[in-house]
C-alpha positions as CSV (number, residue, x, y, z in Angstrom):
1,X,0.0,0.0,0.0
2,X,1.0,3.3,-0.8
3,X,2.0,5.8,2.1
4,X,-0.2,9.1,1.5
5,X,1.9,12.3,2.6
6,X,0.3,14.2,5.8
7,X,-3.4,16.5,4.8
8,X,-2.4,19.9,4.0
9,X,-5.0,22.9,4.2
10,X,-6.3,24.6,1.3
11,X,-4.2,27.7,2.2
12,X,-1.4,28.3,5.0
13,X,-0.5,31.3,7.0
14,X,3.3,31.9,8.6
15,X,3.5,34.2,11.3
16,X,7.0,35.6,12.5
17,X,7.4,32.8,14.6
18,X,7.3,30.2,11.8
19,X,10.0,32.8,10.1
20,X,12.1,33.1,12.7
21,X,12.2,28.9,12.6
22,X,12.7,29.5,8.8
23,X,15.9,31.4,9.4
24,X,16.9,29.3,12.3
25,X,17.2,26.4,9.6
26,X,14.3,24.8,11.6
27,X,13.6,21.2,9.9
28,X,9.9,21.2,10.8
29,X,9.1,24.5,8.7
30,X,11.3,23.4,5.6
31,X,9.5,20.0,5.6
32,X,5.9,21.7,6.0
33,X,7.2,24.4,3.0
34,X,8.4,21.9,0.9
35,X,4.9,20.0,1.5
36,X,3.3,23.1,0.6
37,X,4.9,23.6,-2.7
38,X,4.9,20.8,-4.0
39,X,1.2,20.7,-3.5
40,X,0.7,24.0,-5.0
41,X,-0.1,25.7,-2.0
42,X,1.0,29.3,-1.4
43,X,2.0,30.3,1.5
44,X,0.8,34.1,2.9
45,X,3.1,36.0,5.0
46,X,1.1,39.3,6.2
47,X,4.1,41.9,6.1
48,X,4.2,42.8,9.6
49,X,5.8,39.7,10.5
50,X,8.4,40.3,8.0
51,X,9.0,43.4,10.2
52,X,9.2,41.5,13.4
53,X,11.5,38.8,11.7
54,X,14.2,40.7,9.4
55,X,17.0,41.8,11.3
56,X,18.7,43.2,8.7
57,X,22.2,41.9,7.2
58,X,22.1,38.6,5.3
59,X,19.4,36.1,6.3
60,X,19.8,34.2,3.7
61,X,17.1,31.5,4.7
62,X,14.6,33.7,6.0
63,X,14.6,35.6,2.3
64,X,14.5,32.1,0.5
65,X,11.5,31.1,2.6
66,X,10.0,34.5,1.6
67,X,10.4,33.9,-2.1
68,X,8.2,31.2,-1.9
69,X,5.6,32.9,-0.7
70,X,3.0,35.4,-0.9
71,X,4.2,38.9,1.2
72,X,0.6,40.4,1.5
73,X,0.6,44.2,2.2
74,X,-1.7,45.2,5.2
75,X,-4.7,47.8,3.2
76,X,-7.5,49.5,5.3
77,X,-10.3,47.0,5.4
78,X,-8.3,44.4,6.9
79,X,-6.4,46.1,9.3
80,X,-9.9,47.6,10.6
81,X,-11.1,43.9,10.9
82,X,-8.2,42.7,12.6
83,X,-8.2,45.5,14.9
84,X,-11.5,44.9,15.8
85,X,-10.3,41.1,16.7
86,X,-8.4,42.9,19.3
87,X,-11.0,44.8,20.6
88,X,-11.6,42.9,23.9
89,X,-8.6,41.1,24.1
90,X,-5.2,41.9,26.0
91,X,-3.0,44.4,24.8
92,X,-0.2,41.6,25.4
93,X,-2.5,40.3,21.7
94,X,-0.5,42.1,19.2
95,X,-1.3,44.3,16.0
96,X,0.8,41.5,13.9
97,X,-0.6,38.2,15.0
98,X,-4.6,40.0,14.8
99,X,-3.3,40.6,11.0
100,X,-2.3,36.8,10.9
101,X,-5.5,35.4,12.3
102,X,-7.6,38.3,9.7
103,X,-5.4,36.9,6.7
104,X,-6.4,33.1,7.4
105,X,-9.8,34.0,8.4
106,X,-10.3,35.7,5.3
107,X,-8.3,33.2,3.3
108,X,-9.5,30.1,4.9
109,X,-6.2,29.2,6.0
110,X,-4.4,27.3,8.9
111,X,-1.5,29.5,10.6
112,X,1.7,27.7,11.2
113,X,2.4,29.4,14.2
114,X,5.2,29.4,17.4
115,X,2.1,31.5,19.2
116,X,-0.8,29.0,19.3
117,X,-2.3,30.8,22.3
118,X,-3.0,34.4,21.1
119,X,-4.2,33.2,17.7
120,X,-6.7,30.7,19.2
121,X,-7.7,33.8,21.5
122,X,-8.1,35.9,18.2
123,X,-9.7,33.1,16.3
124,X,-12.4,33.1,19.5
125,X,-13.2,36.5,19.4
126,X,-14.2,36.3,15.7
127,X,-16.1,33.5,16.9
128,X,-14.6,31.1,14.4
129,X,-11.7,28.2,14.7
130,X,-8.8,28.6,12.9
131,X,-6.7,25.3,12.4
132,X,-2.8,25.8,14.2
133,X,0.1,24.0,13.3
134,X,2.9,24.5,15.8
135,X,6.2,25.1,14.6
């Protein structure tokens, strides 16, 4: 019998943890990447975790992650929904992950995340379930 390779999601979300792993040479998020492409499967990066993750210099895994996927710019209508995500939460619930949880919201995405507890408190606000993968 033929081994079948792990379900992906439609659509998958990196947040800066899941770059920061990228960068760090991390084997889970390569593996998960590589899944990804070779399924056709995208990968969205909201921008703001680009600015939480590049340092600067040469990060020479963190850009080659990036060119395999989709940098989305953050444009009025979603950054008014993901600030209203944030609306009752803590203040310790940042701007960046509300624009993760918006992104796969929106997109129908999972968020490979290193932050499972604030994006599951953002995903509950919207009243919806957003599936995690930890990285």
């Amino acid at each position: 019998m033929a081994r079948r390779s792990p379900k992906l999601p439609l659509g998958l979300v990196y947040d800066t943890g899941a770059l920061i792993a990228a960068e760090a040479n991390d084997r889970r998020i390569w593996a998960l990447h590589a899944c990804a492409m070779q399924r056709g499967v995208l990968p969205v990066v909201p921008a703001g975790c680009v600015v939480e993750a590049w340092r600067g210099g040469r990060q020479p895994n963190l850009a080659r992650l990036l060119d395999g996927c989709e940098v989305e710019a953050l444009s009025l209508e979603p950054a008014k929904r993901a600030g209203a995500l944030r609306r009752t939460l803590p203040e310790t619930v940042g701007p960046v992950d509300a624009t993760v949880a918006e992104t796969a919201l929106r997109r129908g995405g999972a968020v490979v995340t290193s932050d499972r507890s604030d994006i599951e408190l953002l995903a509950s606000a919207a009243h919806r379930r957003i599936q995690l993968i930890d990285i």
